[in-house]
LUMTI-469211 format. One line per field, with one value per residue (C-alpha): residue in one letter; chain; z negated, y negated, x. Coordinates in nm, 2 decimals, m for minus. Each point is the difference from the previous one (the first is absolute). Example, Ala and Ser with C-alpha at 12.3 -4.5 7.8 and 13.67 -1.06 7.14 Angstrom:
2
code = A;S
unit = A;A
zz = m0.78;0.07
yy = 0.45;m0.34
xx = 1.23;0.14
//
This chain:
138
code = X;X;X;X;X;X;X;X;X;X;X;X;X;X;X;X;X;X;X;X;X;X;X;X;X;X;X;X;X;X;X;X;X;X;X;X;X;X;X;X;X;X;X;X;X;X;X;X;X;X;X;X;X;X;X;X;X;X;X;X;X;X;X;X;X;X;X;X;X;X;X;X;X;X;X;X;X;X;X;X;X;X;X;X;X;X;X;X;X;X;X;X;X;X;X;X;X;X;X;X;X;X;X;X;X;X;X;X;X;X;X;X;X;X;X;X;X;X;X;X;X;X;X;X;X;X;X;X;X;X;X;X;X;X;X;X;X;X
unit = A;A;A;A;A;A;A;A;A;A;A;A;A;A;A;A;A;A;A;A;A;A;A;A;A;A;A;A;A;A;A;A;A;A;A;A;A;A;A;A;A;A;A;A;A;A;A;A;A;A;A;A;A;A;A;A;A;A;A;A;A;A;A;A;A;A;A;A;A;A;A;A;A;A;A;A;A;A;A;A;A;A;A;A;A;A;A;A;A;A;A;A;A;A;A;A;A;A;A;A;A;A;A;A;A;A;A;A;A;A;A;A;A;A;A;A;A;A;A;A;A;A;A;A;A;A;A;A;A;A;A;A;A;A;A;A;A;A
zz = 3.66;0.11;m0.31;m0.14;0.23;m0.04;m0.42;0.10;0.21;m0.24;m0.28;0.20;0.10;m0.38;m0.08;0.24;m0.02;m0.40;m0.04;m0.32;0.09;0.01;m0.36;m0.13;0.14;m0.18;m0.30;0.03;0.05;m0.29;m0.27;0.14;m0.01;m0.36;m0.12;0.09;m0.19;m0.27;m0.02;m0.16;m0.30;m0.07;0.00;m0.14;0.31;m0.17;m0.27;m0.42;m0.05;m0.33;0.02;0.14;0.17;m0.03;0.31;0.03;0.36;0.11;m0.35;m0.30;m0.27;m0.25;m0.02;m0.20;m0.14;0.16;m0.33;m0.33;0.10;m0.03;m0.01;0.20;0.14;0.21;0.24;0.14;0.38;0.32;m0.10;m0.35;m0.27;0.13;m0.30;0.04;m0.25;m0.06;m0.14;0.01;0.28;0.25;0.07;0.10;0.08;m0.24;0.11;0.27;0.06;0.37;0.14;0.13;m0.24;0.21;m0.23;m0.25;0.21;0.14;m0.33;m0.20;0.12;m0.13;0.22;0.10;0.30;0.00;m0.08;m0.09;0.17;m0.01;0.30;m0.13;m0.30;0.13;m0.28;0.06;m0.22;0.14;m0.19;0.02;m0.04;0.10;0.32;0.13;0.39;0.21;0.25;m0.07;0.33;0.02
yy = 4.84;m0.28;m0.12;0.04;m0.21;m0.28;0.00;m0.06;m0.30;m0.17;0.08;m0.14;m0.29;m0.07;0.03;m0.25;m0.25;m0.06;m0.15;m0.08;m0.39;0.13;0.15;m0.37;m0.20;0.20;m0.02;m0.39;m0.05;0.23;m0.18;m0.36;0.16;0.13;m0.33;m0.21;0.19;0.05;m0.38;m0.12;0.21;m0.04;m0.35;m0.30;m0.25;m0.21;m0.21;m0.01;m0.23;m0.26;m0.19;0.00;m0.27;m0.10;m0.24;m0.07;m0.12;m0.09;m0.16;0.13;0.07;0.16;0.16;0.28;0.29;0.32;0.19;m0.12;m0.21;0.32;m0.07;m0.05;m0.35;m0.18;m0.30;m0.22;0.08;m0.12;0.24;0.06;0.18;0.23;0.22;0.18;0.15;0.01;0.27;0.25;m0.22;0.03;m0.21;0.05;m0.14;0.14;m0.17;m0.33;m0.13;0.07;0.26;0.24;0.07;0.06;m0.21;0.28;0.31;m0.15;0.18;m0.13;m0.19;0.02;m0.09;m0.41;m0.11;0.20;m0.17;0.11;m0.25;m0.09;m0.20;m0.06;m0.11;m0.15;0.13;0.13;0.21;m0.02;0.12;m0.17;0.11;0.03;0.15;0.07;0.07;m0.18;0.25;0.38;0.17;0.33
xx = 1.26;m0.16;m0.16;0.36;0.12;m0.26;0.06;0.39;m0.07;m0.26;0.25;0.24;m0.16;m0.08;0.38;0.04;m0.27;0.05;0.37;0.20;m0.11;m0.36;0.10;0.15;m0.27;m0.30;0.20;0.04;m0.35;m0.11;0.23;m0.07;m0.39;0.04;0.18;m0.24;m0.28;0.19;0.11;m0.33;0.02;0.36;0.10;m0.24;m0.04;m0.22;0.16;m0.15;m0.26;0.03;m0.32;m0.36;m0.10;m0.37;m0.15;m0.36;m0.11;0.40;0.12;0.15;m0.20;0.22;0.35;0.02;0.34;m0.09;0.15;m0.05;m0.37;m0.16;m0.43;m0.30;m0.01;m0.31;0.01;m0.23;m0.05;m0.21;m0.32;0.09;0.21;0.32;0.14;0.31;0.20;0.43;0.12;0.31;0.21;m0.36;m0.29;m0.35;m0.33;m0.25;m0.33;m0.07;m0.29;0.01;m0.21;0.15;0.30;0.26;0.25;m0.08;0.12;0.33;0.12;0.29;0.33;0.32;0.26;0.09;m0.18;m0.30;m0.36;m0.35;m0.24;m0.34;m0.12;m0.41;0.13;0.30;0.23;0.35;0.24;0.35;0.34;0.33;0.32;0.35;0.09;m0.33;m0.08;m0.19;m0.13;m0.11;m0.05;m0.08
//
């Protein structure tokens, strides 16, 4: 009798401790959870990029459409020659003459406002575009 008695009064005590304001707040926090996970993958933040910008050590070395000037391209940097390739709406450093290549695993970019950089060789690929951020924090 006694156990019985204990299961009503933590069953009780449950009933009473989770309230249908408990129920709305979890479910609140869950879509406001879900919607900001899901945000990244279904709207574009970032605006389209239209041209690569080439600078070597600060200033502008060539301007360049990022569809339609499909190739491989070089330029002349601080330690050497940086070829990157256009192609398909992305660029992409293929080889620098710095040594430790990190230029060539930042991996393509596609979207206005990001860069692929180079600091040896001093030699940075930046897209512009329309509507672009300015800030990606994550």
């Amino acid at each position: 009798m006694k156990e019985a008695s204990k299961a009503r009064r933590r069953e009780a005590l449950l009933r009473r401790s989770f309230t249908f304001g408990d129920a709305v707040l979890v479910f609140l926090v869950l879509a406001v959870a879900v919607t900001m996970i899901a945000r990244p993958w279904g709207e574009k933040a970032r605006g389209s990029a239209v041209e690569v910008v080439v600078e070597v050590n600060g200033k502008e070395a060539m301007r360049l459409p990022l569809t339609g000037g499909d190739g491989d391209y070089r330029v002349e940097g601080f330690r050497g020659s940086s070829l990157f390739r256009v192609e398909g709406g992305e660029v992409w450093m293929v080889d620098s003459a710095c040594p430790d290549k990190l230029c060539v695993g930042m991996g393509h970019v596609r979207e206005a406002g990001q860069a692929v950089v180079c600091l040896p060789n001093r030699v940075t690929l930046r897209l512009e575009g329309s509507g672009g951020t300015d800030v990606v924090q994550r």
